[in-house]
LUMNU-47198 format. One record per residue (C-alpha): residue number from 1; residue in three letters; x, y, z. Coordinates in Angstrom, 2 decimals. Layout:
% LUMNU-47198
NUM ALA X Y Z
...
END
This chain:
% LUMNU-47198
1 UNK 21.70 4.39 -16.66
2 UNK 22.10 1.83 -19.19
3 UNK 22.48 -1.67 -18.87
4 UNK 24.92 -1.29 -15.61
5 UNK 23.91 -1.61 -11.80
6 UNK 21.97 1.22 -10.40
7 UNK 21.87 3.13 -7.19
8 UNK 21.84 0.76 -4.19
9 UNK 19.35 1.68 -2.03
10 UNK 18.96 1.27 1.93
11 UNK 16.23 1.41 4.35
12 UNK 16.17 5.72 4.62
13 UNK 16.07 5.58 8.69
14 UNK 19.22 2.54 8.98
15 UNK 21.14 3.17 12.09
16 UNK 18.76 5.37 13.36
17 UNK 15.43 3.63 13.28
18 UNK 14.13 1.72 16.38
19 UNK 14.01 -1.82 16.49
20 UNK 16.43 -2.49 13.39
21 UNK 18.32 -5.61 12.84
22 UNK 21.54 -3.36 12.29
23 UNK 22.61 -0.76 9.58
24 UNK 22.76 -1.37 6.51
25 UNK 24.22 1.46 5.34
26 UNK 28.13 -0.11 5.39
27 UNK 27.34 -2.81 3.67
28 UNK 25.29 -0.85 0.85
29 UNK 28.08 1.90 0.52
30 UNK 30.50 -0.86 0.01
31 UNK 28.63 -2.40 -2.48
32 UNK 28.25 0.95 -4.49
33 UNK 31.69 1.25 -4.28
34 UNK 32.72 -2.39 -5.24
35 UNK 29.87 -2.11 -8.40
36 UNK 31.41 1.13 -9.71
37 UNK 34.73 -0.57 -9.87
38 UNK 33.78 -3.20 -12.40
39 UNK 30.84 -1.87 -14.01
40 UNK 32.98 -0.77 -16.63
41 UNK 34.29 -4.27 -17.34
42 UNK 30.97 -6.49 -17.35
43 UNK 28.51 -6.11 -20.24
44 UNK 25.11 -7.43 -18.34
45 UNK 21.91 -7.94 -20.25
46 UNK 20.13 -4.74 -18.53
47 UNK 20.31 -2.98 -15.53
48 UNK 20.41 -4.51 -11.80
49 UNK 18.96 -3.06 -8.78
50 UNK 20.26 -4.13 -5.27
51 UNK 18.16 -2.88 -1.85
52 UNK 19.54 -3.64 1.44
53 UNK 16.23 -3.47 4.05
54 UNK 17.11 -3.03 8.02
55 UNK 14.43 -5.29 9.35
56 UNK 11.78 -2.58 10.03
57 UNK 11.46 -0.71 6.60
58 UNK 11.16 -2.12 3.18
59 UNK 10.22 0.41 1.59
60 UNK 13.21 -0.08 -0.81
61 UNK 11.59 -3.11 -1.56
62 UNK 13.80 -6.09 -1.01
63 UNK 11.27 -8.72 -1.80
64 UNK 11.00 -7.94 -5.27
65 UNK 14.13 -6.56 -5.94
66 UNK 17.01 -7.82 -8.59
67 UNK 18.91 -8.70 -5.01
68 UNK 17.02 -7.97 -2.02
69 UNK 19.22 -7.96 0.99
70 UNK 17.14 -8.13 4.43
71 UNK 18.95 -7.69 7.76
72 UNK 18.25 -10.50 10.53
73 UNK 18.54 -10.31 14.36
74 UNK 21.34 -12.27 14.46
75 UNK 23.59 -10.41 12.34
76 UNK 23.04 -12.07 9.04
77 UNK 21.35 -11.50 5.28
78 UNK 18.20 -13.22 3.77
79 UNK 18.45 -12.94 0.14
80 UNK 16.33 -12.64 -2.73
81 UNK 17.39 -12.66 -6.37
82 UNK 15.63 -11.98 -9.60
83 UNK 12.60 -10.19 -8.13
84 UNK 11.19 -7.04 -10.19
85 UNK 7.95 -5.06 -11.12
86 UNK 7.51 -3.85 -15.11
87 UNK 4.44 -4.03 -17.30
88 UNK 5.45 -8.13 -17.92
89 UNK 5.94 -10.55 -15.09
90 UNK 6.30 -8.75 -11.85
91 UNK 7.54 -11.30 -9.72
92 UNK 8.74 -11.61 -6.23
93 UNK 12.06 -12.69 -5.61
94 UNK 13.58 -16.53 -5.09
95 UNK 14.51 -16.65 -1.47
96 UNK 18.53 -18.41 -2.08
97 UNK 19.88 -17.34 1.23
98 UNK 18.92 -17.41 4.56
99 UNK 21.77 -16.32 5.93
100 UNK 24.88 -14.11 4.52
101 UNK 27.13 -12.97 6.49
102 UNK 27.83 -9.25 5.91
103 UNK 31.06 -9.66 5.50
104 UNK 30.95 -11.71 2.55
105 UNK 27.84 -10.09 0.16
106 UNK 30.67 -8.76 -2.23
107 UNK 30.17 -12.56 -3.11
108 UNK 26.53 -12.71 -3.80
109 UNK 26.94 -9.44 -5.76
110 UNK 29.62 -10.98 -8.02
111 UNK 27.77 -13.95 -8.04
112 UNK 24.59 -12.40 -9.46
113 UNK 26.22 -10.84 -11.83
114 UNK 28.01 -13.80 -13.28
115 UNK 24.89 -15.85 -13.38
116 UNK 23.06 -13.04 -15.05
117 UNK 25.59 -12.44 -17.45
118 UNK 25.82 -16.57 -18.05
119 UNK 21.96 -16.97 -18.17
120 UNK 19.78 -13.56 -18.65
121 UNK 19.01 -12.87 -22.14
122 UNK 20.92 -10.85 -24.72
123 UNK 18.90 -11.14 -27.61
124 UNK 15.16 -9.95 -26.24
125 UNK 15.36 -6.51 -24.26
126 UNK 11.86 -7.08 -23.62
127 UNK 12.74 -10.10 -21.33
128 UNK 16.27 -9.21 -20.51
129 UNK 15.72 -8.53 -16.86
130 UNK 17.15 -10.75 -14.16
131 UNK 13.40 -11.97 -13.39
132 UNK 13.07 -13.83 -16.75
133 UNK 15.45 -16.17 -15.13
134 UNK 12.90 -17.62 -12.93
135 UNK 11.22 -18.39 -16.29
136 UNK 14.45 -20.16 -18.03
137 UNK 16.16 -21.55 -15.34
138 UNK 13.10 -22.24 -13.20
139 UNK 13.08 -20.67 -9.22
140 UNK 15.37 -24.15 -7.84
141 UNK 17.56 -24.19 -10.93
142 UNK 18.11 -20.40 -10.59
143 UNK 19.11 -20.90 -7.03
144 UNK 21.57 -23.66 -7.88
145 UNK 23.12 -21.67 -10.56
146 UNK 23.72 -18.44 -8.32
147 UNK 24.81 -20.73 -5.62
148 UNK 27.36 -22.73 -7.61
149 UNK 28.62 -18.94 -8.65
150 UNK 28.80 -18.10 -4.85
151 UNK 30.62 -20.86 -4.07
152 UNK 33.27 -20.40 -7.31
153 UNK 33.85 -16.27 -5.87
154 UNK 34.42 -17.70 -2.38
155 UNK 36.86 -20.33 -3.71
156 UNK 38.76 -17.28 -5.52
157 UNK 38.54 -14.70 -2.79
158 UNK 39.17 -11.70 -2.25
159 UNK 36.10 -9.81 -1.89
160 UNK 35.72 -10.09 2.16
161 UNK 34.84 -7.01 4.08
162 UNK 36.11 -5.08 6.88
163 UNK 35.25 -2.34 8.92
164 UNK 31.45 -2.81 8.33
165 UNK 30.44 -2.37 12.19
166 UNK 31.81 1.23 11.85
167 UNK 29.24 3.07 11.56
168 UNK 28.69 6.99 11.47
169 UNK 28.89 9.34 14.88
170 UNK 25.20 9.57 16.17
171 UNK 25.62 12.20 18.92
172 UNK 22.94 11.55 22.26
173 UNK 21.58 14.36 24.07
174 UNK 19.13 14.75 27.03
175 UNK 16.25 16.49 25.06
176 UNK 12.61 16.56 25.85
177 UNK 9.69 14.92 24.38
178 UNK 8.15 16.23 20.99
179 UNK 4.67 15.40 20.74
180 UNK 4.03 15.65 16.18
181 UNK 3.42 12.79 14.08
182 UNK 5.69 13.99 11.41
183 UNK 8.64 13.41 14.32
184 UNK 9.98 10.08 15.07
185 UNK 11.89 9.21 18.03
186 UNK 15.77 7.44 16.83
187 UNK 17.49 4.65 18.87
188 UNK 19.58 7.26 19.87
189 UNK 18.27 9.25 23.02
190 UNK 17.42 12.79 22.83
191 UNK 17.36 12.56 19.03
192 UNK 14.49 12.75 16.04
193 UNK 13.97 12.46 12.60
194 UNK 11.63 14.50 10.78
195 UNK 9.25 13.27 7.70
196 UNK 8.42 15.41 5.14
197 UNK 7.19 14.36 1.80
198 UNK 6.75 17.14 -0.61
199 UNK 2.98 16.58 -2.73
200 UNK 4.93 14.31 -5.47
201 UNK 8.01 14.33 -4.38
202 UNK 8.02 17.58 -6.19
203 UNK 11.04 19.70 -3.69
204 UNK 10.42 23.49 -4.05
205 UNK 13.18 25.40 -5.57
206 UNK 14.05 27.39 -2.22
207 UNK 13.83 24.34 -0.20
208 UNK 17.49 23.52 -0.17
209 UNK 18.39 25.86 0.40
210 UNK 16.34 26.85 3.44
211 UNK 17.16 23.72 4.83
212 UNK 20.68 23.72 4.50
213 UNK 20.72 26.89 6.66
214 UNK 18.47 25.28 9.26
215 UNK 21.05 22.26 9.53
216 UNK 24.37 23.03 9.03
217 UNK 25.03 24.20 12.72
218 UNK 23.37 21.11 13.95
219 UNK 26.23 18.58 14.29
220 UNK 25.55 15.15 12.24
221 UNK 22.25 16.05 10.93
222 UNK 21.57 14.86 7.65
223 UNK 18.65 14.96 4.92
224 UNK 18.54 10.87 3.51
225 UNK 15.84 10.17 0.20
226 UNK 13.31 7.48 0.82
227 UNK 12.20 5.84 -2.46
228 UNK 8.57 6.72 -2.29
229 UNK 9.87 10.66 -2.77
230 UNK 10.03 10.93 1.08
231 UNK 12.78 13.28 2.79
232 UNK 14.10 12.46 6.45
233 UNK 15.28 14.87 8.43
234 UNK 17.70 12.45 10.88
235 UNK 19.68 13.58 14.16
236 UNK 17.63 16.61 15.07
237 UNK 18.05 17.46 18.88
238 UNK 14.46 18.06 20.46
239 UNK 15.43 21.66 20.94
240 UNK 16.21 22.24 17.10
241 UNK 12.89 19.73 16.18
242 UNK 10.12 22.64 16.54
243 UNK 12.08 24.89 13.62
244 UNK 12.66 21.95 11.42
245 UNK 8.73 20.89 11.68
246 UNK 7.77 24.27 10.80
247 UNK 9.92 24.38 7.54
248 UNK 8.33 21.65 6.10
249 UNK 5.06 22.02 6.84
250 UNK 4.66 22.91 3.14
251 UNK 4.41 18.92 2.60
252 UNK 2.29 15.50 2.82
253 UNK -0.54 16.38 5.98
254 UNK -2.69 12.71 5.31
255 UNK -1.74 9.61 4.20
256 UNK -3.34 10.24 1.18
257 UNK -0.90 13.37 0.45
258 UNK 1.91 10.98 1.17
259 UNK 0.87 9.15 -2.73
260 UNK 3.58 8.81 -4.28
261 UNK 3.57 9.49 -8.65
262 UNK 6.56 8.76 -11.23
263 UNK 7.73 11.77 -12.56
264 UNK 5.23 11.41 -15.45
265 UNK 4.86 12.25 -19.35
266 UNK 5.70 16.04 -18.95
267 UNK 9.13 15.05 -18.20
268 UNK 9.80 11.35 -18.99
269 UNK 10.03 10.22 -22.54
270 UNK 8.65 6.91 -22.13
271 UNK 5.86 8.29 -19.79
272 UNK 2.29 7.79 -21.41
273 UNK 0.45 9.56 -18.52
274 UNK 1.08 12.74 -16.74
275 UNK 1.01 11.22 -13.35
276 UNK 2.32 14.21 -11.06
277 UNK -0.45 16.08 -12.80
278 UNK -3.12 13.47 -11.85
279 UNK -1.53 13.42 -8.14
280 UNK -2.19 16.98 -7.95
281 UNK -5.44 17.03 -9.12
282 UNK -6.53 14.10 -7.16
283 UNK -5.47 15.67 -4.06
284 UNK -6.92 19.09 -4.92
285 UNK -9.94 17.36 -4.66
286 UNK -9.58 15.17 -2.33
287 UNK -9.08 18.00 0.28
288 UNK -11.88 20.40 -1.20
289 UNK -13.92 17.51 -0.43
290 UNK -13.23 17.25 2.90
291 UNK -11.88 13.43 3.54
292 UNK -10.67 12.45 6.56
293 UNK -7.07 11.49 7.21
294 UNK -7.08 7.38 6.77
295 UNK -10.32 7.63 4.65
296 UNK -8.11 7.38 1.77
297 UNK -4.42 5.03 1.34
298 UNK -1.75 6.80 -0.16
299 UNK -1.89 5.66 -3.46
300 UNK 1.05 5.01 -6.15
301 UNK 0.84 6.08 -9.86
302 UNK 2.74 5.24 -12.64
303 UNK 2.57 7.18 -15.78
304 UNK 2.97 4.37 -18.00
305 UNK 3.66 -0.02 -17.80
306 UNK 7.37 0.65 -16.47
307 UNK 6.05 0.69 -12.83
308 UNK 8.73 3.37 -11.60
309 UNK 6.35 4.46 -9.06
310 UNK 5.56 0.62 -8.20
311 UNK 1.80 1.02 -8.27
312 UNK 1.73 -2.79 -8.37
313 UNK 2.73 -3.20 -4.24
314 UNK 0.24 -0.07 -3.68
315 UNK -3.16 -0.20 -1.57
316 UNK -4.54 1.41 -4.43
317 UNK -2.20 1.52 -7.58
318 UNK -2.60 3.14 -10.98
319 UNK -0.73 2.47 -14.53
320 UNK -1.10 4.90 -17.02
321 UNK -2.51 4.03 -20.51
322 UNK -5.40 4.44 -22.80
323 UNK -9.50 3.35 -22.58
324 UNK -11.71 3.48 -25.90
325 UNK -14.42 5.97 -25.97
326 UNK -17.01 5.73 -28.84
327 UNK -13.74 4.15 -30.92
328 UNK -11.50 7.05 -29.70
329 UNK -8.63 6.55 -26.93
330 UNK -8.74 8.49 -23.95
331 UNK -6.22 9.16 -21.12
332 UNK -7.14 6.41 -18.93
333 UNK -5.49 4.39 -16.22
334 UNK -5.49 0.28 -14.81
335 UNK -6.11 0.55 -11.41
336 UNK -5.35 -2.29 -9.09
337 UNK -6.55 -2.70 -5.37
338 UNK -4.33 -4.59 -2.14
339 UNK -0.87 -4.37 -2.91
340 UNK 1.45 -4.05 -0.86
341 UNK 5.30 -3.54 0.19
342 UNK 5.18 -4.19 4.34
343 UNK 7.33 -6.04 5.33
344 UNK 7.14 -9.84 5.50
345 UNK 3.45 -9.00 3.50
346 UNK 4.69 -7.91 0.40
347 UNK 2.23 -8.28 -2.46
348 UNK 0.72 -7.41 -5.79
349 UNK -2.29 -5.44 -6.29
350 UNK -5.02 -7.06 -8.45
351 UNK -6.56 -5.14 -11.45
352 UNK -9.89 -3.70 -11.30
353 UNK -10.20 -2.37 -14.28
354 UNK -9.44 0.69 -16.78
355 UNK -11.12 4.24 -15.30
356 UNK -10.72 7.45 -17.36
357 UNK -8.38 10.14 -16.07
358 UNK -10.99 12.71 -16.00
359 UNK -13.34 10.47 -13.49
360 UNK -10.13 10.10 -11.26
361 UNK -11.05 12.76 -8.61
362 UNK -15.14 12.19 -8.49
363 UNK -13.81 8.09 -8.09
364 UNK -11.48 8.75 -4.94
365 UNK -13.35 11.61 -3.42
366 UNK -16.67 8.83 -3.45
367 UNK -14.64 6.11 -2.18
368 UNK -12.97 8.21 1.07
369 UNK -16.45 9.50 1.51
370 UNK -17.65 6.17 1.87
371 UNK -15.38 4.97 4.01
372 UNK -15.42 7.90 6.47
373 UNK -19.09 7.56 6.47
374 UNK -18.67 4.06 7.89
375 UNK -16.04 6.21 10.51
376 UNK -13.74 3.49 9.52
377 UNK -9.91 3.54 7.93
378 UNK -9.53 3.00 4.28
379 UNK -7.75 -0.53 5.32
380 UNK -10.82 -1.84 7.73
381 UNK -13.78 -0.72 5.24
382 UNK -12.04 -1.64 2.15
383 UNK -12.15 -5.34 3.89
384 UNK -15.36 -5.18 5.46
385 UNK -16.87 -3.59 3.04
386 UNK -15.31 -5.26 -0.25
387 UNK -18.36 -5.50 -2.18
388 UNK -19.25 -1.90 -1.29
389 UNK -15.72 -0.81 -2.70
390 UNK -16.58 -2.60 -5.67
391 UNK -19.94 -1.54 -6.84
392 UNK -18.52 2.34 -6.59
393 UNK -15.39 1.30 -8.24
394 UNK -17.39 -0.58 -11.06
395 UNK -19.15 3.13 -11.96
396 UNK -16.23 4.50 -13.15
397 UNK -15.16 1.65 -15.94
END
């Protein structure tokens, strides 16, 4: 917490996933290690957030993080700096680096802390973030500036790598086939990771336990946490899949249950919204209605303008807030439409305006009805039918 580097986050499925650059994990377990070394001796402006992305999954968000790290084909980083979300300025990041070799980030990570440290700001915490840099410095001056660090680390050394192709043991087994969309074939043969996204991200109190007894006698399996409050389930034999499937059924069955909330105003003190409490009402009705899977998106809510759930790159993304009635405020929240975080698409969703929190369910439940009326996906109506989409939406503001 604080104003020191956070948890560096990596694509959930890296060194498993098919069609991956390469892992990711070395490089982002060095750089944990390497940040927790010196955070006690830098004094940044606020907090920095570093995501290393395999090449297949961004769903930590590399294009708009504080340093966005995305593997290549041929071996190599391109990096983004001074991206970020937040009620202000969301902003993708400056593309400064098209190709780092692995061996050297520990230099770009030193680097962007020096220039944030030499340029971010001290005296406004409202615009203390790295992404107010863009505004100051200007996206080519902010380049040159991180560069010119770069090049002063290299010149001092010291901070190469080793030992980052040596990854963890995958074992390979001759297993059959398992036919369930919550199972994903890995690169390596015979093996599978399981999804399962509690409603939320909201783990019930015996799960760990049950799971823990389900895995330990499997050799290398492991439970990783995705950022949108999804659990994977990696190196599970096909003969062991079946019982693993079956102890999470408990979770996400649509895209729609896979929305992802912040943990809301019940719990967080800057929360304005009770978000988890909206996600569970919205999909309590969503299902009592009857809505197709892929009628609906999974949506993102945030309880309040800090964007911790990152409704901004959702397909449909709420921020909670407030919406004059008769002179009186009401739970309300902005809700934005076409964000995104896939990769090489990433965008931000566009407001549509302010809808009450009690006209939440009727407003989703009309617009998956509407869609699976037209027996299309959320994605191809919401395009084909934008004005459609609209005139519902505009019903509820």
């Amino acid at each position: 917490g604080g104003d020191n580097p956070r948890n560096v986050m990596a694509s959930p499925l890296s060194g498993v996933q098919p069609g991956e650059a390469f892992d990711v994990i070395p490089c982002a377990e060095a750089v944990t290690k390497y940040l927790l070394s010196i955070c006690r001796d830098i004094k940044m402006p606020r907090k920095l957030k570093i995501a290393f992305c395999n090449g297949v999954d961004d769903s930590v968000h590399s294009a708009f993080r504080d340093m966005g790290f995305l593997a290549q084909p041929d071996g190599t980083f391109a990096l983004r700096i001074a991206g970020g979300l937040g009620a202000a300025r969301p902003s993708m990041g400056v593309l400064v680096e098209e190709h780092v070799q692995p061996k050297e980030v520990l230099y770009y990570v030193r680097a962007m802390v020096d220039t944030f440290c030499a340029h971010g700001n001290y005296d406004n915490r409202a615009k203390a973030r790295t992404r107010y840099m863009q505004d100051t410095l200007g996206p080519d001056g902010l380049k040159d500036a991180f560069l010119k660090s770069v090049a002063a680390r290299k010149a001092e050394g010291g901070l190469d790598l080793t030992g980052l192709e040596a990854s963890a043991h995958f074992v390979e087994l001759d297993g059959g086939p398992v036919d369930h969309p919550r199972a994903t074939p890995q690169k390596q043969p015979g093996m599978f990771a399981v999804r399962y996204h509690p409603i939320g991200g909201l783990l019930p109190v015996e799960k760990p336990r049950q799971l823990y007894e389900l895995l330990k006698d499997i050799p290398g399996a492991e439970i990783r946490v995705a950022p949108d409050e999804t659990l994977y389930i990696i190196n599970i034999p096909s003969a062991e899949a079946e019982k693993v499937l079956a102890a999470t059924e408990d979770g996400a069955r649509t895209a729609f249950e896979n929305s992802v909330a912040c943990i809301g105003a019940a719990t967080c003190q800057q929360g304005v919204r009770d978000s988890q409490s909206v996600l569970q009402t919205v999909v309590k009705a969503v299902r009592e209605a009857g809505i197709p899977d892929g009628a609906l998106p999974k949506i993102v809510i945030s309880g309040c303008p800090s964007s911790c759930a990152a409704h901004q790159a959702g397909a449909i993304g709420f921020q909670g807030g407030v919406k004059l009635v008769d002179k009186k405020p009401e739970p309300a929240f902005k809700m934005l439409l076409n964000g995104t975080d896939e990769l090489g698409q990433a965008a931000f969703g566009q407001e549509a305006g302010t809808v009450l929190e009690s006209d939440l369910p009727a407003l989703l439940v009309e617009l998956g009805k509407a869609a699976a009326a037209a027996g299309q996906s959320w994605e191809q109506w919401s395009a084909d039918h934008a004005a459609d989409r609209d005139v519902i939406i505009a019903k509820y503001l």
